[in-house]
C-alpha positions in Angstrom: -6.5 43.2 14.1 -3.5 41.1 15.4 -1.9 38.6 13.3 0.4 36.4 14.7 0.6 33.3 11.9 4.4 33.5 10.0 6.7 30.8 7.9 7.2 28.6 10.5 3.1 28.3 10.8 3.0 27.8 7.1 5.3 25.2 7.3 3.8 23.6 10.2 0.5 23.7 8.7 1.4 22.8 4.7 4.6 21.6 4.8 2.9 18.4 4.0 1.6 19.5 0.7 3.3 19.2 -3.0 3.9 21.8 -5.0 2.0 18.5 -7.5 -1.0 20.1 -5.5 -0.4 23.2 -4.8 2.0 25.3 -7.1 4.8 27.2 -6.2 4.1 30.7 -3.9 4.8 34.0 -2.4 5.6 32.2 0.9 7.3 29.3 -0.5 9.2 32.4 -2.7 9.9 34.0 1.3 11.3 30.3 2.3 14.2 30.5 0.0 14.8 33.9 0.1 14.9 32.8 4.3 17.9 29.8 3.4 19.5 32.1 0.9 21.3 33.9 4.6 22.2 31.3 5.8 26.5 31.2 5.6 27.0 28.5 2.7 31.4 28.7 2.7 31.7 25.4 5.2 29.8 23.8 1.6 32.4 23.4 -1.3 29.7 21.0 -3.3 27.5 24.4 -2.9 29.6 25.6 -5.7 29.4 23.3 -8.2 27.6 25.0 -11.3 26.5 22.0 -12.6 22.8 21.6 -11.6 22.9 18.1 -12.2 25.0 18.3 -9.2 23.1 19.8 -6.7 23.1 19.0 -3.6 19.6 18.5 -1.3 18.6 21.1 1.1 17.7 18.4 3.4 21.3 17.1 3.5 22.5 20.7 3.8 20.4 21.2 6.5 21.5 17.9 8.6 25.0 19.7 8.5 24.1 23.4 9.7 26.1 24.4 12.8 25.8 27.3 14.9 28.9 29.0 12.7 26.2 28.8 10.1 24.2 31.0 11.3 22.3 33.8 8.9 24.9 36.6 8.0 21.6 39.4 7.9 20.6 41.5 10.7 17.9 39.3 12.2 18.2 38.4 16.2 16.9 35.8 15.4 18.1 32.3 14.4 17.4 31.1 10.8 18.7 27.6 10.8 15.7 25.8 12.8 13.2 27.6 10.1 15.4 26.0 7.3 16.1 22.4 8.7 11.8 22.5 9.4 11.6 23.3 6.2 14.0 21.1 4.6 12.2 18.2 6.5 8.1 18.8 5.0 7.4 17.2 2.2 7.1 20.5 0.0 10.2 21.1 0.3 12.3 17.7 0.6 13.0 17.4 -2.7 14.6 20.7 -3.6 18.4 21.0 -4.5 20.7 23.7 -4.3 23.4 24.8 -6.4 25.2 27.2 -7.4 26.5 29.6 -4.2 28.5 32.7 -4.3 29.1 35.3 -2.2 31.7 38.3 -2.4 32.4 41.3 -0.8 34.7 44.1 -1.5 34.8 46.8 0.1 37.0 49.2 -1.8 34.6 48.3 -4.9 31.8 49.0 -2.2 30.1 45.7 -3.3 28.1 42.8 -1.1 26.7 40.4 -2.9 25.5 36.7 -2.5 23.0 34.2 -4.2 22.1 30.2 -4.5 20.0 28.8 -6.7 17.2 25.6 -6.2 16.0 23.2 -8.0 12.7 22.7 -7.5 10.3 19.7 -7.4 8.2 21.3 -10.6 11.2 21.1 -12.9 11.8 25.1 -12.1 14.7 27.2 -10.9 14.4 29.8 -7.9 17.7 31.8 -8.0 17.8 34.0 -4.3 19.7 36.8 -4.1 20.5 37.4 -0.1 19.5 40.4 1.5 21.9 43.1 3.4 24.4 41.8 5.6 26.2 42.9 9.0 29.1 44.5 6.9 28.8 48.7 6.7 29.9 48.4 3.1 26.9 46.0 2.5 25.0 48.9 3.9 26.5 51.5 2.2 25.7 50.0 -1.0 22.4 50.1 -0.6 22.4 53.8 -0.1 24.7 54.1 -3.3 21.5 52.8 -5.5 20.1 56.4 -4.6 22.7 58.5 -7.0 24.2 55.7 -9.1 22.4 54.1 -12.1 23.8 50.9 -10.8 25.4 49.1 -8.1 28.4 46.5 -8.4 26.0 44.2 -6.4 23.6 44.7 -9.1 25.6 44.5 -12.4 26.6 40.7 -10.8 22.9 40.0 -10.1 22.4 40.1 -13.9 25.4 38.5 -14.9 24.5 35.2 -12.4 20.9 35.3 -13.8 22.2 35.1 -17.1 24.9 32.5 -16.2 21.9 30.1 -14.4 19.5 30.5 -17.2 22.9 29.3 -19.1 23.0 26.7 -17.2 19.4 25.3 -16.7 18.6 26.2 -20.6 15.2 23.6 -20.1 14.1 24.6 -16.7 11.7 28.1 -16.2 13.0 30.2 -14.0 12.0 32.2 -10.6 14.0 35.1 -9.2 13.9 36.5 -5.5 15.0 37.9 -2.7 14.7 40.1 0.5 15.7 43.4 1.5 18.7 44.2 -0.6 18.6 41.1 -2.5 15.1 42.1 -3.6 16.2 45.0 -5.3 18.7 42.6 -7.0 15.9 40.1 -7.9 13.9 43.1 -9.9 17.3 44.5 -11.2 18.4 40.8 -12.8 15.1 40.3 -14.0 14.9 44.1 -16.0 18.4 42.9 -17.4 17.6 39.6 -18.6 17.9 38.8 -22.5 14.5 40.0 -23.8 14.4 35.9 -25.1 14.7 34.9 -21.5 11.2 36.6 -20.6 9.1 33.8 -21.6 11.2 31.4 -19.1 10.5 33.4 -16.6 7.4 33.1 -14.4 8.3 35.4 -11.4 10.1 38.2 -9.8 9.4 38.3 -5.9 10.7 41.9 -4.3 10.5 41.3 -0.5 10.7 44.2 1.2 13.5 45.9 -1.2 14.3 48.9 -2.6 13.1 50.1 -6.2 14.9 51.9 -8.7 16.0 55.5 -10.0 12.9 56.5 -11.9 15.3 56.5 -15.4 15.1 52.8 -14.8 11.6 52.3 -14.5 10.8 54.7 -18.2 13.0 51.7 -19.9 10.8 49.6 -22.6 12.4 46.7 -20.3 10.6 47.5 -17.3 7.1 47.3 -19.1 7.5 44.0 -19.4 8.6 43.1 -15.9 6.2 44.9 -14.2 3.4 41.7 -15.3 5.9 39.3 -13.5 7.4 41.9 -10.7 5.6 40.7 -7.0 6.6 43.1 -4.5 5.8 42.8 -1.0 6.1 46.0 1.5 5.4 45.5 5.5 3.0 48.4 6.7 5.8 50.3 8.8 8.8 49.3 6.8 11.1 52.0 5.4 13.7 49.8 3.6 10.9 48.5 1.0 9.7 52.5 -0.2 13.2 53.4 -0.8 13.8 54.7 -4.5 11.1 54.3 -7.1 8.6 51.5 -6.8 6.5 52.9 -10.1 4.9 49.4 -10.0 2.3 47.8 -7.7 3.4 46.6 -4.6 1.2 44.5 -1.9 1.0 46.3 1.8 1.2 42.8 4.3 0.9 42.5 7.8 4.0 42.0 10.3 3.8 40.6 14.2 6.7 43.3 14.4 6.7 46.8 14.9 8.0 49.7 13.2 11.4 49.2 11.2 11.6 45.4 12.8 9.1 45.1 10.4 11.6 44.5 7.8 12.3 41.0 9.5 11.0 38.2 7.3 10.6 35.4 10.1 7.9 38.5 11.3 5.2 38.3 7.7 2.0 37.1 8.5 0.6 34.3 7.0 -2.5 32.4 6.0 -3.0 29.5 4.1 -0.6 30.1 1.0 -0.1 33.7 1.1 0.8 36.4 3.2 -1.9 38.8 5.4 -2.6 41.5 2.3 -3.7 44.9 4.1 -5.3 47.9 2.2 -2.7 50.5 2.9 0.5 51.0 4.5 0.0 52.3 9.0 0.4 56.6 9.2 4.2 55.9 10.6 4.7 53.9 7.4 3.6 56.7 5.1 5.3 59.3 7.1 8.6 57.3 6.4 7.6 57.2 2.5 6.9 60.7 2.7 10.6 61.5 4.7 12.5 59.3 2.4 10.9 60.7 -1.3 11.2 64.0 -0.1 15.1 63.2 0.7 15.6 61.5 -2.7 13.3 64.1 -4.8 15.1 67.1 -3.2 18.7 66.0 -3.9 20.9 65.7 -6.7 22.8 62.9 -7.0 26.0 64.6 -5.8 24.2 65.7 -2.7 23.1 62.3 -2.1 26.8 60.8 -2.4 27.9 63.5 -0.3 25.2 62.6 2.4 25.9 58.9 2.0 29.2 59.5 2.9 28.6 61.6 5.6 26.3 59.4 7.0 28.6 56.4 7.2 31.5 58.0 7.9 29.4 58.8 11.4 28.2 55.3 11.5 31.6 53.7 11.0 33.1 56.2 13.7 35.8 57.6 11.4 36.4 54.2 9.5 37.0 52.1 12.9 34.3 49.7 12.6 33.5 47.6 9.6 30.3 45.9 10.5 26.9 46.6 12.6 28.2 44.6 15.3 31.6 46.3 15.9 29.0 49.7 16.0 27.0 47.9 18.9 30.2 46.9 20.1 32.0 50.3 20.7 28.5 51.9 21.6 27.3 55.2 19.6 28.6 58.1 22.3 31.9 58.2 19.8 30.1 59.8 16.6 28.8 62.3 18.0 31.6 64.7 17.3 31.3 63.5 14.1 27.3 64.1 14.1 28.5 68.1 14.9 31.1 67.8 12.3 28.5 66.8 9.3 25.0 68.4 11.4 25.8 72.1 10.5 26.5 71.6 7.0 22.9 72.2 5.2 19.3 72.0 6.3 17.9 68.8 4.2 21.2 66.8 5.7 20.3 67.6 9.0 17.0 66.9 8.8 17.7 63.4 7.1 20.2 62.6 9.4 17.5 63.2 12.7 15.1 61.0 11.2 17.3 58.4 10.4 19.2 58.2 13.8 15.9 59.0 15.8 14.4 55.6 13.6 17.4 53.7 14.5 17.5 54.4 18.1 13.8 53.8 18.9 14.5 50.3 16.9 17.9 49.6 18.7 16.5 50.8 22.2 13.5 48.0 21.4 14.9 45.1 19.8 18.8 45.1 20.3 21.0 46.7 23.2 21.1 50.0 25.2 24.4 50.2 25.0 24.3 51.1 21.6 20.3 53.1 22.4 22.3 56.2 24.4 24.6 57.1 22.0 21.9 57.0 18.8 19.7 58.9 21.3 22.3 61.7 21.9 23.2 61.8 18.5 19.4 63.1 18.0 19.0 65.0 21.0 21.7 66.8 19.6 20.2 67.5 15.8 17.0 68.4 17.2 18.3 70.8 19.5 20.5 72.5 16.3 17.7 72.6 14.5 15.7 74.2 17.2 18.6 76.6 17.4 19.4 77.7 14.1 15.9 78.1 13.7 15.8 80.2 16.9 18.1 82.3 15.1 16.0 82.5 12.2 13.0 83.9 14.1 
C-alpha cells in the first residue's frame, strides 16, 4: 500500500488540538526533532539557560530567513514546516531555550541541541541530527570502534545541565538520525535519580550502540522509555546494536531517502507502523552487522579512515556540498589506493558507494552520480578480478 500522509498533514489536520486533549506524541516528538536543524546562531536570546527566559517558537519562527535554513542533508526546506507549526494551536505555546551547537573537527565532534518548554509543564531537549560537515559524518562512523563519541559525552553532560536547570519540569529526550543516537546515549547516562523525571526517549531513525553498552544495568531501565523508530529501507537507523525494540514505519521515500523525516507517514497521532522492515532494508541490516560483527575495532578505524579520506578527496573538501561540488571522478585513485587492501574493505566500500550513487543519481545531482558510479564499477570489477584469479 501507498502512504502519502507526513508532518505537514498532521499539522494540518491536528494542529488545532492541545496537548490538554491529546498528550504529547511520537509525531509531536518528530516536530521538534524537525526545528532542532534549523541554524539557531542569528538568535542570541536562544542561549539564555534560564528557562524562565525562553523565547516562543512562534516569535522565532516570524524571524526565519532563508540563511536559516536546516544545516542536515534534507533537499528540502524545513522552515515552512516549522513556522506551520509554530502557528497551530498545539504548538503556539512552546518556548525554546537553551541552544548550542559546536563543531571541532580536530576533536572530530558535531554536536547541537535546544530545548522546549512545553504547554504540559514538560521539557523536550532535541539533539539535531547529522549535518553537511564530513567530520559530522565521520563521527558517526567513529561510534562503530569507540565506546563513546565527543558528540555523545556532551549529550549527557547538556541533559544533565537542563534537568539542572528545569529541577520541577519532567523531561523528554529526542532526536533524529545522529542526534537520535545522542537522545538514547543521554538518557543511559542520566543520574539513576533522574529516571523517574523522565517519561521518554524518542530514537528517530538513529544509530544504536556497541553491544558493551546495551549489557549495562543502565540500559535495563531505558529500554521501558526508549521509542525507536526505523523506516523500512533505512540503513542509518540499524547501524550498531539496537538490542531493544524498535518500530518498522512507513516512508513516501525510497531507499536510503528514507532517512528524511519530512518523508514518515502519518495518521492521526502516530506514524504508519509496518510489520517488518522491505527485503532491500534487511539486506542493508544484514551488509552493515556482518561489517561491524567481522571487524575489530582497529579494522573499523582503519576503514573509517579510509573511507573518508576517499570521500574528502585527500582532505580538500570539508562538507557534502564541497563533495557535490568538485564531483566524485577525483577519488577514484584514491578508491584504487584503499580497494586492494583486504577483502571485507572492499566489499564494504562497494556497497556503500553503490548505495550512495543510486541515492545521489535519484534525489541530488549527476554531477556527483558518475563519479560514485565509477568508483563502483571499479570495486566490482576488482572483485570480479581477484576472484578470477582465485578460480
Amino acid at each position: 500500500m501507498k502512504y502519502t500522509t507526513t508532518v505537514v498533514d498532521y499539522l494540518r489536520w491536528r494542529g488545532d488540538i492541545p496537548f490538554s486533549a491529546d498528550p504529547f506524541n511520537e509525531v509531536d516528538n518528530l516536530v521538534l526533532c524537525i526545528v532542532s536543524y534549523l541554524n539557531f546562531r542569528r538568535f542570541p536570546e536562544l542561549l539564555t539557560r534560564n528557562p524562565k527566559e525562553a523565547v516562543l517558537l512562534r516569535d522565532i519562527s516570524q524571524k526565519l530567513t532563508e540563511e536559516d535554513e536546516q544545516l542536515g542533508l534534507s533537499r528540502l526546506a524545513y522552515i515552512p514546516v516549522v513556522q506551520q507549526a509554530a502557528q497551530t494551536e498545539r504548538f503556539a505555546d512552546v518556548r525554546m531555550f537553551a541552544f548550542e551547537d559546536r563543531s571541532d573537527e580536530e576533536a572530530q565532534m558535531q554536536f547541537a541541541a535546544v530545548s522546549f518548554l512545553l504547554p504540559d509543564k514538560s521539557v523536550f531537549i532535541a539533539f539535531r541530527g547529522t549535518d553537511t560537515t564530513l567530520v559530522g559524518w565521520k563521527e558517526d562512523f567513529n561510534m562503530s570502534f569507540l565506546e563513546s563519541v565527543p558528540a555523545q559525552v556532551r549529550a549527557a553532560e547538556y541533559a544533565a545541565e537542563i534537568l539542572k536547570l528545569c529541577r520541577f519540569h519532567r523531561i523528554r529526550i529526542g532526536g533524529h538520525s545522529k542526534g537520535g543516537n545522542l537522545a538514547a546515549w543521554a538518557g543511559l547516562h542520566l543520574p539513576r535519580r533522574a529516571y523517574d523525571r523522565l517519561l521518554a526517549v524518542y530514537n528517530n531513525d538513529g544509530p544504536g550502540f556497541n553491544r558493551s553498552m546495551t549489557e549495562l544495568p543502565e540500559y535495563k531501565l531505558l529500554r521501558e522509555k526508549l521509542h525507536t523508530f526505523i523506516p523500512e529501507s533505512s540503513i542509518v537507523g540499524v547501524l550498531l546494536e539496537h538490542c531493544e525494540e524498535y518500530t518498522v514505519i512507513a516512508s513516501t521515500a525510497r531507499s536510503v531517502m528514507q532517512h528524511e523525516a519530512l518523508s514518515w507517514c502519518t495518521e492521526r497521532n502516530h506514524f504508519i507502523h509496518l510489520e517488518a522492515r522491505s527485503p532491500m532494508g534487511r539486506r542493508s541490516d544484514d551488509v552493515l552487522r556482518d561489517w561491524i560483527g567481522s571487524m575489530t575495532p582497529r579494522e573499523r578505524r582503519d576503514f573509517t579512515d579510509a573511507f573518508f579520506e576517499i570521500l574528502s578527496m585527500g582532505g580538500k573538501a570539508r562538507t557534502l556540498e564541497e563533495v557535490q561540488e568538485m564531483g566524485l571522478s577525483g577519488a577514484i585513485a584514491l578508491v584504487k589506493e584503499y580497494a586492494g587492501a583486504d577483502e571485507k574493505t572492499r566489499r564494504i566500500l562497494l556497497e556503500i558507494f553503490k548505495r550512495l550513487a543510486a541515492d545521489i543519481g535519484e534525489e541530488v545531482a549527476s554531477t556527483a552520480q558518475d563519479g560514485l558510479k565509477q568508483a563502483a564499477d571499479f570495486l566490482r570489477n576488482l572483485g570480479h578480478k581477484k576472484q578470477g584469479d582465485k578460480e
